[in-house]
C-alpha positions as CSV (number, residue, x, y, z in Angstrom):
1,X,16.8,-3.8,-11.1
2,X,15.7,-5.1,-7.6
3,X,12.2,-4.2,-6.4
4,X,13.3,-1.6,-3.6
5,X,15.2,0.4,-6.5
6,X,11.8,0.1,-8.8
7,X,10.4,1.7,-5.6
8,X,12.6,4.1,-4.7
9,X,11.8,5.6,-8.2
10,X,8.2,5.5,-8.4
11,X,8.4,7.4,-4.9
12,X,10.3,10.3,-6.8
13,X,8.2,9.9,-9.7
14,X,5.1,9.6,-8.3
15,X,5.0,10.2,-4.7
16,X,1.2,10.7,-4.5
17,X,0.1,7.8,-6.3
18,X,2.9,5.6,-4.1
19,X,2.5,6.8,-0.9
20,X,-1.7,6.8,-0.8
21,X,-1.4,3.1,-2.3
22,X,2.2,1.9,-0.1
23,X,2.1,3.5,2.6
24,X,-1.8,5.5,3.1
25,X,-3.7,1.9,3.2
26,X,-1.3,0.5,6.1
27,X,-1.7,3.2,8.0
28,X,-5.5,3.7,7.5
29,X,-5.6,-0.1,8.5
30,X,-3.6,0.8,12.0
31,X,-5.8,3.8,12.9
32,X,-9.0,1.4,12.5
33,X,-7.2,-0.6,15.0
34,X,-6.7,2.0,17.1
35,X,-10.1,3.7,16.6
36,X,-11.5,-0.2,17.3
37,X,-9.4,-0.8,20.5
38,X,-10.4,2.8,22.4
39,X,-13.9,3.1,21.3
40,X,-14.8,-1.2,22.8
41,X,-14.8,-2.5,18.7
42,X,-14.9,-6.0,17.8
43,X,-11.4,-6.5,17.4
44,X,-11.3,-9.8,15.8
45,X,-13.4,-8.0,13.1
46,X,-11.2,-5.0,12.8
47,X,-8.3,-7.3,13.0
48,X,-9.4,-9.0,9.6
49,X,-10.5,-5.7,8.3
50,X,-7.0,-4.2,8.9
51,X,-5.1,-7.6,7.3
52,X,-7.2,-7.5,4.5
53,X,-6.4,-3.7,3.6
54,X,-2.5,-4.3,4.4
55,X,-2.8,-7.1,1.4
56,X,-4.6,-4.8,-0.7
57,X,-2.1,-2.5,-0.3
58,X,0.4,-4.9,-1.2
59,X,-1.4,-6.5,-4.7
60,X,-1.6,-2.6,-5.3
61,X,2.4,-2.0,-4.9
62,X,3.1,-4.6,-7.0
63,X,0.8,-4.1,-9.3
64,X,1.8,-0.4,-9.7
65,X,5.6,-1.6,-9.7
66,X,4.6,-3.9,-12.4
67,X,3.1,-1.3,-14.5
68,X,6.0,1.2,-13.8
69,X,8.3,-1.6,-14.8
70,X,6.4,-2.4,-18.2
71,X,6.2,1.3,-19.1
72,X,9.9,2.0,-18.5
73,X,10.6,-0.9,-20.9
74,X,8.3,0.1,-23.7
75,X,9.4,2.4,-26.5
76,X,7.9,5.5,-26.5
């Protein structure tokens, strides 16, 4: 089973949990950007700020597809 298929299913199984965690944190990350460029921010720090939450959102992912893999393997 290839990653994008273990995602595809914990999007149908869980498509609050996935999308706040995959897809929420990226795009809180882009807004802080945005919020930094138009309101004179210190980029460079919003910058790091924004890389920072785009790799936490990424340990999460795997570490949710991890779990979701483990639990689909384990008797029940």
């Amino acid at each position: 089973m290839s990653r994008m298929d273990v995602l595809f299913r914990m999007v149908r199984e869980f498509p609050v949990r996935t999308g706040i965690f995959t897809f929420g944190l990226p795009l809180f990350a882009l807004l802080q950007l945005v919020n930094g460029i138009v309101y004179g921010g210190s980029i460079p720090l919003i910058g790091l700020f924004a890389a920072v939450m785009v790799a936490h959102s990424v340990q999460l992912t795997s570490y949710h597809m991890a779990s979701y893999r483990r639990e689909q393997l384990s008797p029940r």
